[in-house]
Structures are given as structure tokens and as C-alpha cells.
LUMLUMTI-759427 format. One record per residue (C-alpha): residue in three letters; x, y, z; residue number from 1. Coordinates in steps of 0.1 Angstrom, whole numbers, m for minus. Example, Ala and Ser with C-alpha at 12.3 -4.5 7.8 and 13.67 -1.06 7.14 Angstrom:
<atoms>
{residuo:ALA, X:123, Y:m45, Z:78, num:1};
{residuo:SER, X:137, Y:m11, Z:71, num:2};
</atoms>
This chain:
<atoms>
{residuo:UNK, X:m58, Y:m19, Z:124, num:1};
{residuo:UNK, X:m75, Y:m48, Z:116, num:2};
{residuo:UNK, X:m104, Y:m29, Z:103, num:3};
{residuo:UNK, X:m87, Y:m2, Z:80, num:4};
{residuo:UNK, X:m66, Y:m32, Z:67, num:5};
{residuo:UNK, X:m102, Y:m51, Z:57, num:6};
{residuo:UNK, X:m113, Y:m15, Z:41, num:7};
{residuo:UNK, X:m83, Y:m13, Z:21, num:8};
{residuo:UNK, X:m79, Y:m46, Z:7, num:9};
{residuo:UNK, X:m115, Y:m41, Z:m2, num:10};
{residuo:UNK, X:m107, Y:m15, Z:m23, num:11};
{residuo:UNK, X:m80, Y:m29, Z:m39, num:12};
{residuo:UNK, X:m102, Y:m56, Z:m45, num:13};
{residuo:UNK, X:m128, Y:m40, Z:m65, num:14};
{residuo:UNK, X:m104, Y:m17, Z:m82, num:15};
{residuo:UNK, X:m84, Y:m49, Z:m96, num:16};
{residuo:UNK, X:m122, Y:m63, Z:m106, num:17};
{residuo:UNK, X:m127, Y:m30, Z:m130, num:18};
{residuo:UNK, X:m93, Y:m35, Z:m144, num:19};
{residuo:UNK, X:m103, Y:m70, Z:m152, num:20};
{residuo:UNK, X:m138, Y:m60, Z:m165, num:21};
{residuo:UNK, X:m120, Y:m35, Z:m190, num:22};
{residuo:UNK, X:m99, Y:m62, Z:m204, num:23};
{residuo:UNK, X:m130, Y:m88, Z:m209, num:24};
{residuo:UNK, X:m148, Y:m62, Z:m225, num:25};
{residuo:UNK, X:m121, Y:m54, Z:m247, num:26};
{residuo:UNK, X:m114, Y:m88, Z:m260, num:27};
{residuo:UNK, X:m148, Y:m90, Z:m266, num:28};
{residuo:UNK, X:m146, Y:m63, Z:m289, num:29};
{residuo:UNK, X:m177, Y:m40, Z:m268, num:30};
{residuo:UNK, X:m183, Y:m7, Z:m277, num:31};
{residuo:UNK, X:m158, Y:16, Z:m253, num:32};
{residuo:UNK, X:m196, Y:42, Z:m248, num:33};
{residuo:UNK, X:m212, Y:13, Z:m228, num:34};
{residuo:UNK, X:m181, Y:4, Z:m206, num:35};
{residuo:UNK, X:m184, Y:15, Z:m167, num:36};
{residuo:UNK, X:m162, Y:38, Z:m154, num:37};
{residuo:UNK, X:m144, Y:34, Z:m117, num:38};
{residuo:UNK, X:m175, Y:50, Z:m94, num:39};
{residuo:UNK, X:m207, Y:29, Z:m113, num:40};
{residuo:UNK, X:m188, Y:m3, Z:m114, num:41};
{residuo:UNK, X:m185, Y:5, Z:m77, num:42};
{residuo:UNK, X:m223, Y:7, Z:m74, num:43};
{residuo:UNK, X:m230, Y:m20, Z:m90, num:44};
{residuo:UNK, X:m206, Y:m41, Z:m68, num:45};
{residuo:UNK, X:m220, Y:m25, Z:m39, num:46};
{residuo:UNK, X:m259, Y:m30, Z:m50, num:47};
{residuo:UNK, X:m246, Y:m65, Z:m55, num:48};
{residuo:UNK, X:m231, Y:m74, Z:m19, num:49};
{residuo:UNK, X:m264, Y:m58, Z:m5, num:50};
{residuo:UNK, X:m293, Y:m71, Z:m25, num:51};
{residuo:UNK, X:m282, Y:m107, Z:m37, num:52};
{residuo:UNK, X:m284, Y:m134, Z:m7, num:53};
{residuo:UNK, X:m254, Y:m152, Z:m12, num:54};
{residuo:UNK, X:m235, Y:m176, Z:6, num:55};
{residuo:UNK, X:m203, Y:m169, Z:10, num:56};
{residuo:UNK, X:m173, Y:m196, Z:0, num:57};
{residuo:UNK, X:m150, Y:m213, Z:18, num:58};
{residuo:UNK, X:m127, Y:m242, Z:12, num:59};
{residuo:UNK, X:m125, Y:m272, Z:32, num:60};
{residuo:UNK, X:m110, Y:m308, Z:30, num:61};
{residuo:UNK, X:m101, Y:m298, Z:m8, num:62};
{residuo:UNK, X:m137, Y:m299, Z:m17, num:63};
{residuo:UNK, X:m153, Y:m263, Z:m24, num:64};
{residuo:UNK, X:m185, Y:m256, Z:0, num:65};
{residuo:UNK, X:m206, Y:m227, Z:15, num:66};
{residuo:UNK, X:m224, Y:m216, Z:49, num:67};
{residuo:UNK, X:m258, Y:m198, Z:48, num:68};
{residuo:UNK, X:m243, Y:m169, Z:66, num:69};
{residuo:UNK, X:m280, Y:m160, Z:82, num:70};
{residuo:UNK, X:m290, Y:m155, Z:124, num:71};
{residuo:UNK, X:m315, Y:m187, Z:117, num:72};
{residuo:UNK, X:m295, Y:m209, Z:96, num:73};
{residuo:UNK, X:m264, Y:m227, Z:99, num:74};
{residuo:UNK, X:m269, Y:m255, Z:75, num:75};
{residuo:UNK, X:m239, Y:m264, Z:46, num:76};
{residuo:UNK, X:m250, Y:m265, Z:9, num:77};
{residuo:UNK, X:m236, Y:m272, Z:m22, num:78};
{residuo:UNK, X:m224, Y:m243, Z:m42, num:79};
{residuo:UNK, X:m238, Y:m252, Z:m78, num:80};
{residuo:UNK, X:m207, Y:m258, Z:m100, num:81};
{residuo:UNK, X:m208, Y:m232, Z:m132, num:82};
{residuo:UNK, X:m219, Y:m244, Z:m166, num:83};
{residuo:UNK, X:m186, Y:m246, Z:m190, num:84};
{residuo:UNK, X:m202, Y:m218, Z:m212, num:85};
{residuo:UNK, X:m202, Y:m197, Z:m185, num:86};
{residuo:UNK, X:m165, Y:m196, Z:m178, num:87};
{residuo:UNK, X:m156, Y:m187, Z:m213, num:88};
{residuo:UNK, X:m185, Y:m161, Z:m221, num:89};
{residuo:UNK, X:m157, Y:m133, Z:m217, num:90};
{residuo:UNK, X:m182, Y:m117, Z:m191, num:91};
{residuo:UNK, X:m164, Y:m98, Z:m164, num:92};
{residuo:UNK, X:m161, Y:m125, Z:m135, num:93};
{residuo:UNK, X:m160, Y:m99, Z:m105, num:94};
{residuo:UNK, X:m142, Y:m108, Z:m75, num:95};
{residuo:UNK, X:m161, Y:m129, Z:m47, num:96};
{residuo:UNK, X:m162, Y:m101, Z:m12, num:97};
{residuo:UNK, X:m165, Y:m124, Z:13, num:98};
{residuo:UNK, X:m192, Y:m112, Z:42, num:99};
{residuo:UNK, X:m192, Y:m77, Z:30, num:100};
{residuo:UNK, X:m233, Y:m78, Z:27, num:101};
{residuo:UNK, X:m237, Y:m90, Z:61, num:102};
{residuo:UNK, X:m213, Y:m61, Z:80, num:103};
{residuo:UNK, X:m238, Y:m37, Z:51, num:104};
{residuo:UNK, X:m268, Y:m57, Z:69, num:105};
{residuo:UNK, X:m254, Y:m49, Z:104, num:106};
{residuo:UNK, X:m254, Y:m11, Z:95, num:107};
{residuo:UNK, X:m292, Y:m13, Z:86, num:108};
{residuo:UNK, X:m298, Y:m27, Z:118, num:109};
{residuo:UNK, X:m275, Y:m9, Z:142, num:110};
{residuo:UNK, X:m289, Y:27, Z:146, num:111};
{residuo:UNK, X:m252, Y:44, Z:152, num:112};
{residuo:UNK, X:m238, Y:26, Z:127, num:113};
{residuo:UNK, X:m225, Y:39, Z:97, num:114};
{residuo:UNK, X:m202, Y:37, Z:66, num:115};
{residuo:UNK, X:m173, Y:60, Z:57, num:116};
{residuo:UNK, X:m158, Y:63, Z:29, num:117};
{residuo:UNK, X:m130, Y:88, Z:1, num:118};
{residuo:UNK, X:m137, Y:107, Z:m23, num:119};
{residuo:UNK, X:m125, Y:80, Z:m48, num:120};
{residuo:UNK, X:m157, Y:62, Z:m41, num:121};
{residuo:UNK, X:m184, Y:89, Z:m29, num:122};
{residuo:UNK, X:m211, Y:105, Z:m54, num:123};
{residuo:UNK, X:m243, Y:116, Z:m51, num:124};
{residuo:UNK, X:m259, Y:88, Z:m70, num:125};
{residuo:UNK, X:m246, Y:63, Z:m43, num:126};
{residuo:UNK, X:m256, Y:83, Z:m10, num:127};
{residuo:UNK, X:m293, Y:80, Z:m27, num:128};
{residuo:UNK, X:m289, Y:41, Z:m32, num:129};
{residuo:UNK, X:m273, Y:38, Z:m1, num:130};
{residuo:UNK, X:m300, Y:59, Z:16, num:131};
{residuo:UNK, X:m328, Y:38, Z:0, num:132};
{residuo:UNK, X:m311, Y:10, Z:17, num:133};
{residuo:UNK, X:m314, Y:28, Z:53, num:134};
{residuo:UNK, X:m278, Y:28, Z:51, num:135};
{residuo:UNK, X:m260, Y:53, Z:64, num:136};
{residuo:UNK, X:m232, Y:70, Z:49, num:137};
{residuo:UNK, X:m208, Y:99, Z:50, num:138};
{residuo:UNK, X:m175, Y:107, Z:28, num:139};
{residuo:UNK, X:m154, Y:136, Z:11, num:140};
{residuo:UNK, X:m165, Y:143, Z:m25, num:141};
{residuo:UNK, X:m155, Y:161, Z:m56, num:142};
{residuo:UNK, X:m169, Y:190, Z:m75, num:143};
{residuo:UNK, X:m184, Y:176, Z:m101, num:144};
{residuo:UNK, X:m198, Y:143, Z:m85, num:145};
{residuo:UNK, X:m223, Y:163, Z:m60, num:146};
{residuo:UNK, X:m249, Y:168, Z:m81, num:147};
{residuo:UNK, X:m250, Y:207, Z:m86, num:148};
{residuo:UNK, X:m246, Y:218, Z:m53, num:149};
{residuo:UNK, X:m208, Y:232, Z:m53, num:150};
{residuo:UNK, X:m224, Y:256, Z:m82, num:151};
{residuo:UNK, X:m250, Y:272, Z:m59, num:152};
{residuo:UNK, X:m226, Y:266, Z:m26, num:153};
{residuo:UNK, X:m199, Y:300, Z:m19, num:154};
{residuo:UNK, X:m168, Y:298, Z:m42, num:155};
{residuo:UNK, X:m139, Y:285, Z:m23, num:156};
{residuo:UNK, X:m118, Y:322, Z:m29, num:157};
{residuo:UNK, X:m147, Y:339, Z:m9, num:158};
{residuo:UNK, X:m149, Y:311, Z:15, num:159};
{residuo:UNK, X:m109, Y:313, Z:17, num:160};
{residuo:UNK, X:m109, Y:351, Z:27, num:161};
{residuo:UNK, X:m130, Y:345, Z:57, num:162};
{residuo:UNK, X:m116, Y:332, Z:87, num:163};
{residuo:UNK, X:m102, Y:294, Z:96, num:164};
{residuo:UNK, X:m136, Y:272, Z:108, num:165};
{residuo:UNK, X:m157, Y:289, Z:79, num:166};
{residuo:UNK, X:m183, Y:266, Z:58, num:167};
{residuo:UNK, X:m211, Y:268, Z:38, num:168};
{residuo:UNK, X:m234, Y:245, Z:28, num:169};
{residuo:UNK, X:m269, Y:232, Z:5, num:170};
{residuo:UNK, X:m290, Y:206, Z:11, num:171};
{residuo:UNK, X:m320, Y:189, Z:m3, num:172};
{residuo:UNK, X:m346, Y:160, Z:11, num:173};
{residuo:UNK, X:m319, Y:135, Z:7, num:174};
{residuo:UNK, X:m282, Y:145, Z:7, num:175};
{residuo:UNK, X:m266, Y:177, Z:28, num:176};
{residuo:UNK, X:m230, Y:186, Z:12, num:177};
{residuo:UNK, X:m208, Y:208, Z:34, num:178};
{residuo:UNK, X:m175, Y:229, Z:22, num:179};
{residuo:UNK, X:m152, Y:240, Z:54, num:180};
{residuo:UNK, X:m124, Y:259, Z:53, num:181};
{residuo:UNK, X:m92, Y:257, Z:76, num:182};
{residuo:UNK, X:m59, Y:246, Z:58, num:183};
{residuo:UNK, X:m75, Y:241, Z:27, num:184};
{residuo:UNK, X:m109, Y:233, Z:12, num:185};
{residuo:UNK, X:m129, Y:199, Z:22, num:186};
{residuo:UNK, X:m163, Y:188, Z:9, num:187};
{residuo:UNK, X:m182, Y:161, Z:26, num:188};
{residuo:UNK, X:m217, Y:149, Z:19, num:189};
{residuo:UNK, X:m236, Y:125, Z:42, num:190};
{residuo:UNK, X:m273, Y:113, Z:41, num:191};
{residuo:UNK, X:m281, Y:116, Z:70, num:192};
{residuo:UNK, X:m260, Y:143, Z:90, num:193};
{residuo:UNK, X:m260, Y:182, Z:85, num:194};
{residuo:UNK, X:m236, Y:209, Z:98, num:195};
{residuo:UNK, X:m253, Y:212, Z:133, num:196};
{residuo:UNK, X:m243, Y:210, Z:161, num:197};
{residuo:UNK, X:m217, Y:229, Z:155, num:198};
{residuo:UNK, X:m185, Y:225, Z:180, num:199};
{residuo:UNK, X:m152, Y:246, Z:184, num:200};
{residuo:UNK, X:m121, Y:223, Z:186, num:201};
{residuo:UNK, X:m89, Y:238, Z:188, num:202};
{residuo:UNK, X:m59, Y:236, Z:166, num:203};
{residuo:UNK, X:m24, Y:253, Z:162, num:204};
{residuo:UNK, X:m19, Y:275, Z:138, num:205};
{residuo:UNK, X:16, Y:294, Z:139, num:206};
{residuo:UNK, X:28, Y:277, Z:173, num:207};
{residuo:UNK, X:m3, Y:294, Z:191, num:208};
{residuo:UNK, X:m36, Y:277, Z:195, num:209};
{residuo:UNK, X:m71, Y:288, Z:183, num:210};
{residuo:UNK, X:m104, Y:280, Z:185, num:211};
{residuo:UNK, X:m118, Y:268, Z:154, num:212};
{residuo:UNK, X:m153, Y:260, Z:142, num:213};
{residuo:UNK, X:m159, Y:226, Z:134, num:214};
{residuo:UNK, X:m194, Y:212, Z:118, num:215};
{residuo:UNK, X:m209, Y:177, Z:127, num:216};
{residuo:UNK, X:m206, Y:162, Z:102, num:217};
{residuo:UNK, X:m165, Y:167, Z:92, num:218};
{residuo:UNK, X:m162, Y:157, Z:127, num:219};
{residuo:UNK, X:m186, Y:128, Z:122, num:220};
{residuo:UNK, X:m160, Y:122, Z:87, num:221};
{residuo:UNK, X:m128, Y:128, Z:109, num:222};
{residuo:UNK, X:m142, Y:97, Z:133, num:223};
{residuo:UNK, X:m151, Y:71, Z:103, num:224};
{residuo:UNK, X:m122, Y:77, Z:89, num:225};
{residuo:UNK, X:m92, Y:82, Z:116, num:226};
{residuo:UNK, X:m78, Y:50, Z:110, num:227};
{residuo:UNK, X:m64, Y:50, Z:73, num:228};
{residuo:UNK, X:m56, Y:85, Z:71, num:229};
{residuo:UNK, X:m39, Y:88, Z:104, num:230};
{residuo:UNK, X:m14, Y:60, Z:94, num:231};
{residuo:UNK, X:m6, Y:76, Z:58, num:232};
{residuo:UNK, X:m2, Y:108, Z:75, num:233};
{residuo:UNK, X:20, Y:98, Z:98, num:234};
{residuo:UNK, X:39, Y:76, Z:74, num:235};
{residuo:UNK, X:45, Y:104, Z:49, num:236};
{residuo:UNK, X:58, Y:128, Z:79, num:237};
{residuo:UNK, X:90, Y:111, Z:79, num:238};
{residuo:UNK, X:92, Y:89, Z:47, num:239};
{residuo:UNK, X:127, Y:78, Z:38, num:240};
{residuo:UNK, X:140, Y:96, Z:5, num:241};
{residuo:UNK, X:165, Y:66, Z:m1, num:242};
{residuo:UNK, X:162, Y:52, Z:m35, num:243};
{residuo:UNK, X:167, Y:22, Z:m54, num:244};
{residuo:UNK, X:167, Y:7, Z:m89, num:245};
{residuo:UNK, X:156, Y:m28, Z:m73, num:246};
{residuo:UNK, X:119, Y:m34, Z:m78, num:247};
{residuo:UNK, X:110, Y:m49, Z:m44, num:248};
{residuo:UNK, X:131, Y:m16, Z:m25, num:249};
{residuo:UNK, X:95, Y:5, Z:m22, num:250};
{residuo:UNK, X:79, Y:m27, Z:m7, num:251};
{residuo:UNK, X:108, Y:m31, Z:14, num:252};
{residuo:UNK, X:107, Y:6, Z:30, num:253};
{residuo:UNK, X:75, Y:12, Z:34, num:254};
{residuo:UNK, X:70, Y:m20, Z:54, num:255};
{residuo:UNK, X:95, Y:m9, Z:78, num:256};
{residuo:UNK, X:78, Y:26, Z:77, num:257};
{residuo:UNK, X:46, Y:14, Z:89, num:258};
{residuo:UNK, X:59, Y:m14, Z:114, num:259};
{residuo:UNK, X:78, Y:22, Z:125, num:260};
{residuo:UNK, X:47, Y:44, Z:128, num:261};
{residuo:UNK, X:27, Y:10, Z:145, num:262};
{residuo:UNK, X:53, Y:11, Z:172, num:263};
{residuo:UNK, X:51, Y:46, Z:176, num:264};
{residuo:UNK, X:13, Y:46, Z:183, num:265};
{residuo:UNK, X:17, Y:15, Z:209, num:266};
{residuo:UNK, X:45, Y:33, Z:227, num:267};
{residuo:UNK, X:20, Y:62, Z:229, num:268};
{residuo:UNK, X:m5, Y:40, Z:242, num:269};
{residuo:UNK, X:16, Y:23, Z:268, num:270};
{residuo:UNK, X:42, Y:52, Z:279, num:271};
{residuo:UNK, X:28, Y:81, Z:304, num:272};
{residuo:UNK, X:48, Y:107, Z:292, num:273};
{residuo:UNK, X:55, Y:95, Z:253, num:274};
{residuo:UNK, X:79, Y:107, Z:229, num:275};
{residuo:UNK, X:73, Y:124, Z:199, num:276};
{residuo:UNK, X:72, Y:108, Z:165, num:277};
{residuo:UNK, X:107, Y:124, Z:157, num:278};
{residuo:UNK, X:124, Y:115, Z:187, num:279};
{residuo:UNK, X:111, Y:78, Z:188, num:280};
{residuo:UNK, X:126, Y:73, Z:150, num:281};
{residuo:UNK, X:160, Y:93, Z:163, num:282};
{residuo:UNK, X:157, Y:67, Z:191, num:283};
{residuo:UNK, X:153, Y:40, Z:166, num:284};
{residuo:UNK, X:181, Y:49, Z:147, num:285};
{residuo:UNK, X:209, Y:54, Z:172, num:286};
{residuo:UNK, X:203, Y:19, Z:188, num:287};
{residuo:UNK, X:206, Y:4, Z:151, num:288};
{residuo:UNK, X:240, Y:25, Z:150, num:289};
{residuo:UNK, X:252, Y:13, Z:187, num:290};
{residuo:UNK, X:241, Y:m21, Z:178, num:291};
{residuo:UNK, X:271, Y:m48, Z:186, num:292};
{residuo:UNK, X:282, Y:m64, Z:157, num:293};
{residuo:UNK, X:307, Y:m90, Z:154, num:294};
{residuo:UNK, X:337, Y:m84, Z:134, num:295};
{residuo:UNK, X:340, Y:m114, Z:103, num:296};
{residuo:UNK, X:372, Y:m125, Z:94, num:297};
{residuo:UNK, X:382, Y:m113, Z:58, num:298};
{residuo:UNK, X:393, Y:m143, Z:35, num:299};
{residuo:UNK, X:423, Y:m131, Z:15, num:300};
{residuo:UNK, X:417, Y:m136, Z:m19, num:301};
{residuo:UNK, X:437, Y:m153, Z:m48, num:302};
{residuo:UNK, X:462, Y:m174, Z:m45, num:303};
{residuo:UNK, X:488, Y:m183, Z:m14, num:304};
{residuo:UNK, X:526, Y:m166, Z:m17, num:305};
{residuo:UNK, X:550, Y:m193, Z:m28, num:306};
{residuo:UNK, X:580, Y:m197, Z:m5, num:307};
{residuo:UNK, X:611, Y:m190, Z:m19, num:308};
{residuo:UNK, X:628, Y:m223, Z:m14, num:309};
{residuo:UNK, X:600, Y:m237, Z:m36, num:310};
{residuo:UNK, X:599, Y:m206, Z:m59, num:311};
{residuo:UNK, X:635, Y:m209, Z:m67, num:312};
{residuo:UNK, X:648, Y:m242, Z:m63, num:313};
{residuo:UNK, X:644, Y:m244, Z:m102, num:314};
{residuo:UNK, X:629, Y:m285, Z:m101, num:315};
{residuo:UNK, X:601, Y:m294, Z:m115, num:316};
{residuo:UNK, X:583, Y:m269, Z:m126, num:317};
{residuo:UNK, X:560, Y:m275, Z:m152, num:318};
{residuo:UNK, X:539, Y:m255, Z:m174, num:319};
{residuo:UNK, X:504, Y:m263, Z:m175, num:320};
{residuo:UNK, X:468, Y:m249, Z:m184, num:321};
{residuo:UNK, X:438, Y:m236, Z:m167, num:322};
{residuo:UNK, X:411, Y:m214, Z:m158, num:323};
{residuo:UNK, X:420, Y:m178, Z:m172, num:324};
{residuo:UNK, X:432, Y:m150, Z:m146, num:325};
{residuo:UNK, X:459, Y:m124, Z:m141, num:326};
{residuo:UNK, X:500, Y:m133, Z:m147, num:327};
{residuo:UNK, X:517, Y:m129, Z:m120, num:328};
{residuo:UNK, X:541, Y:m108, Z:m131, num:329};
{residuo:UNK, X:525, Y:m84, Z:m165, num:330};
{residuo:UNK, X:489, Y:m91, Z:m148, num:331};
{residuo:UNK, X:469, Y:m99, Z:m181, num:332};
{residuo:UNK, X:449, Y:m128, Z:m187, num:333};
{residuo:UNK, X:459, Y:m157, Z:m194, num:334};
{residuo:UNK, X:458, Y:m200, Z:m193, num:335};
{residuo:UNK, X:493, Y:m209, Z:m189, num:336};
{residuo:UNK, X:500, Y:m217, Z:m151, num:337};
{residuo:UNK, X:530, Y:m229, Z:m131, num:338};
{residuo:UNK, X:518, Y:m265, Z:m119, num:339};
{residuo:UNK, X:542, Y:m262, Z:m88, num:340};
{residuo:UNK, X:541, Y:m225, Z:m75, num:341};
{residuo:UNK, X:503, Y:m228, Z:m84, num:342};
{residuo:UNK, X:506, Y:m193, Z:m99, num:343};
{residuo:UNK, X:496, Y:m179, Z:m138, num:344};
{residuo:UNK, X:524, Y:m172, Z:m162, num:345};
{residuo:UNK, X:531, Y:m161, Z:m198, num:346};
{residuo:UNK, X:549, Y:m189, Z:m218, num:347};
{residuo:UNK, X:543, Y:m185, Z:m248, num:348};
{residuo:UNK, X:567, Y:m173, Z:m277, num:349};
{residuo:UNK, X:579, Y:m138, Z:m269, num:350};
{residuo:UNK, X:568, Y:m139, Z:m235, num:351};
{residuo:UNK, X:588, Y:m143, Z:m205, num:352};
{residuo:UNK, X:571, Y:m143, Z:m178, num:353};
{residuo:UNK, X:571, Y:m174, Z:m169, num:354};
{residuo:UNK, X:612, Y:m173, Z:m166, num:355};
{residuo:UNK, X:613, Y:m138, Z:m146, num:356};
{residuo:UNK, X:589, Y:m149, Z:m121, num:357};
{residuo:UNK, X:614, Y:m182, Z:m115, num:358};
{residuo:UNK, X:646, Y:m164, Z:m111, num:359};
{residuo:UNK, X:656, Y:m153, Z:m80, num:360};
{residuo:UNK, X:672, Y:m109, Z:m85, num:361};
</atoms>
């Protein structure tokens, strides 16, 4: 979990750096032609963390310093402090990734290693830089971002017509783009897998199970990216349909979806004969139910019954003022208030509330 949390974050990271390099450039009044869209300012982050040696920061004894992150050095140096120009040059200050370039370095040097990633991020364009970096990388693309080859590559009706495990694919020196067919349509490009070997895996389809071909490289996809889309799949199985208008509600459900779904895929882990995702959450909910809860005392509210000796002994009772509340006896607002009995009453002109409540029937 720890790594498909780092993965996401990461994303969210750069996507909240392009939302910030939009604004800059539109206070700064730049042509809209020459802003980036989503996927280049991507790149760019990306050719960033892998060609530019940085240090990375950290923050110790209130004094900003940075580690040489490198296998021979482990010396501290001083970051150089910005020039005041610099922070007002309404530039796009991109958000610091800290050790992204090394875990990139460790893919260059580790020959199984390799990086996964959406469709969001994946074009052909970046499997070329990436693959200039001897870095390896696979990911589901779309249509238009593949460079041509889902023109020349079958048409996903004829592909659709065959049976489940179908695929076509194109290839050049570089990139290999793959369609394959079983629920729906998926496109995955890599540089440096293909199709073969091809493997038959089985899946169930109408409550029976079949064998269905599967190329290397969706399953090569299915293993780089099992993490992430095994949680949101599971978590959108069962997602609560509650609403709320409060704003932090979503936060506050989907939290306890995941921390549901986490627990699932321990007891799965620890349990020979495991439950099923239903039953657990069934499970969950009638022990919530059966819970033991102790019963609070109820506070009466308003104000304590006068007795009668006090209510009708006809001494002392004086008309006073304060907060506004019900009368006692028409129950509409007002200040007057029996000092004595404690209680609201009418007393003014042409109201006699105050002498009703006092006399005994």
C-alpha cells in the first residue's frame, strides 16, 4: 500500500503543479498557444527528475539543508538561497518530488525493473524519451496519443465480433501498442514488451469458466498496476449511496470505505477459508447494529412544575422581565415572567394570563 499511496500522491502532485503553472502564466498575461497542456508538462517534470542532479531537501533544526543523495557521497551542503527576483518572476515554481530521480535511476539499473503507469499519463512521445533513458515502461493509452497505430490496427467492432482473448497489434523499432478484447476494449503500449508469449488465463464469464487468451504484455500491465486499481475496484463494488450536503461527508465515507476494503484484503491474507467481500461488510454491519450501547438519561427540558401550595397561595408573586419564551398558558412569546413560580406570563393590558395561571379552577 505504501507504494500505490507514493504513486498517487505523485500524481496529484504534478497535476496541482500544472494548475499552478496555468495561473502564473495567466497573470503574466502569456499567449494561451504556447501554454502546456496536462501530458507535456508531465514530460517535462519527468525529464526534469531524471536528468537534473539534484539534491533533494529536507528540514532540520529549523535551518533548510540538503543530502547529496548519491552511492559515493554522503556529505551535507548548503542549498543556495534564491535571488529575490526569482521568487516574483511569475515563472511556474513546480513542486519539489523528493527522490523520484533516484527510484527512475534504480530502474536503469535493475534489469526487471520497470515503470507503470494510466492512460492519463502514457503517450508515445514519452515511451520514446523514456526508452532513450533505458527506462522501461508500460501503460494503457488512448486513440489519439499512439502515434497512428490505432488507424492501421483492426477497428474495435471487428475485433469485438471475434471471441473473448482476441488482440491485434502494430509495432515499430521502438514502441509495440497492443488492443485486446474481453469485456471491453484495452490498449497498452510498452517499450520494451510485445504480445508474446502468449498465456491462457481463465476467467468467468456467465457463472462458467473459460479459457481466455492473454498477451504479455496486458499481463505484464495487470502486474505494475494491481495495486491502485484493485483498491478502486473493490471500493466502488460496494460504495455507500448515502448522501450529504456537508462538505467533509465524501471524505468521511470513503475513508471508512477503504479502511473497509484494507481489512478485507488482510482477513483474506490471514483467514484459511476467507469470506467474501459481501459477507465480510454484512459481518461488519451487524456487529455495529448488536453493539451495546448505554442508554443516556434524557434531561427534561424547560422549566420545573410549580407545586400547588406555591402556585396558589396568592403571596408574593411578582411580575418581572426576562429572556423571551412561551406563556404558560396562550404559549406565545413573551418577557413578562412570574418571579416566584419561575414561569412566563402575559401581563400586560388586555392580557390575563398572568391571573388565570394563579387561580386555582
Amino acid at each position: 500500500m505504501v507504494q500505490e499511496n507514493f504513486f498517487w500522491t505523485l500524481h496529484v502532485t504534478v497535476v496541482n503543479g500544472w494548475l499552478q503553472y496555468k495561473r502564473d502564466l495567466k497573470t503574466s498575461e502569456v499567449a494561451s498557444s504556447s501554454q502546456k497542456d496536462l501530458m507535456h508538462f508531465t514530460l517535462d517534470v519527468a525529464e526534469s527528475l531524471t536528468k537534473v542532479n539534484k539534491a533533494y531537501a529536507r528540514k532540520s533544526r529549523g535551518r533548510v539543508s540538503v543530502t547529496a543523495n548519491t552511492e559515493t557521497s554522503r556529505r551535507r551542503v548548503r542549498r543556495p538561497e534564491p535571488t529575490p527576483a526569482a521568487r516574483f518572476d511569475k515563472v511556474a515554481h513546480w513542486p519539489e518530488i523528493i527522490n523520484q530521480k533516484n527510484r527512475c535511476r534504480n530502474c536503469q539499473k535493475t534489469s526487471r525493473a520497470y515503470i507503470a503507469f494510466c492512460q492519463l499519463f502514457n503517450n508515445y512521445d514519452l515511451l520514446i524519451k523514456l526508452s532513450g533513458l533505458k527506462m522501461r515502461a508500460i501503460g494503457t493509452i488512448l486513440p489519439y496519443r499512439s502515434n497512428g497505430a490505432d488507424a492501421v490496427i483492426l477497428p474495435d467492432k471487428e475485433l469485438m465480433k471475434q471471441k473473448r482473448g482476441a488482440f491485434n497489434f502494430r509495432s515499430d523499432e521502438n514502441i509495440h501498442v497492443a488492443k485486446w478484447y474481453y469485456n471491453s476494449i484495452v490498449r497498452i503500449a510498452s517499450n520494451f514488451l510485445t504480445h508474446r508469449p502468449l498465456q491462457n488465463t481463465q476467467r468467468q464469464v456467465k457463472g462458467q469458466r473459460i479459457e481466455v487468451q492473454m498477451p504479455n504484455i496486458v499481463r505484464s500491465y495487470n502486474t505494475g498496476m494491481g495495486g491502485v486499481d484493485l483498491l478502486d475496484r473493490l471500493a466502488a463494488a460496494y460504495c455507500p449511496t448515502i448522501k450529504s450536503e456537508k462538505w467533509y461527508w465524501p471524505l468521511f465515507i470513503n475513508a471508512v470505505n477503504t479502511a473497509t476494503v484494507a481489512a478485507w484484503w488482510i482477513h483474506c491474507f490471514v483467514e484459511e477459508r476467507p469470506l467474501s467481500h459481501l459477507e465480510l461488510r454484512r459481518h461488519m454491519v451487524l456487529s455495529l447494529l448488536q453493539s451495546e450501547r448505554t442508554a443516556t438519561s434524557r434531561v427534561a427540558s424547560g422549566f420545573m412544575s410549580q407545586l400547588p401550595d406555591i402556585r396558589f397561595d396568592d403571596v408574593n408573586h411578582i411580575i418581572g422581565t426576562g429572556l423571551q419564551g412561551r406563556c404558560k398558558v396562550c404559549k406565545r412569546n413573551t418577557k413578562n415572567m412570574c418571579k416566584t413560580c419561575n414561569v412566563r406570563l402575559h401581563a400586560e393590558r388586555g392580557k390575563q394570563c398572568f391571573e388565570i395561571y394563579h387561580q386555582q379552577k
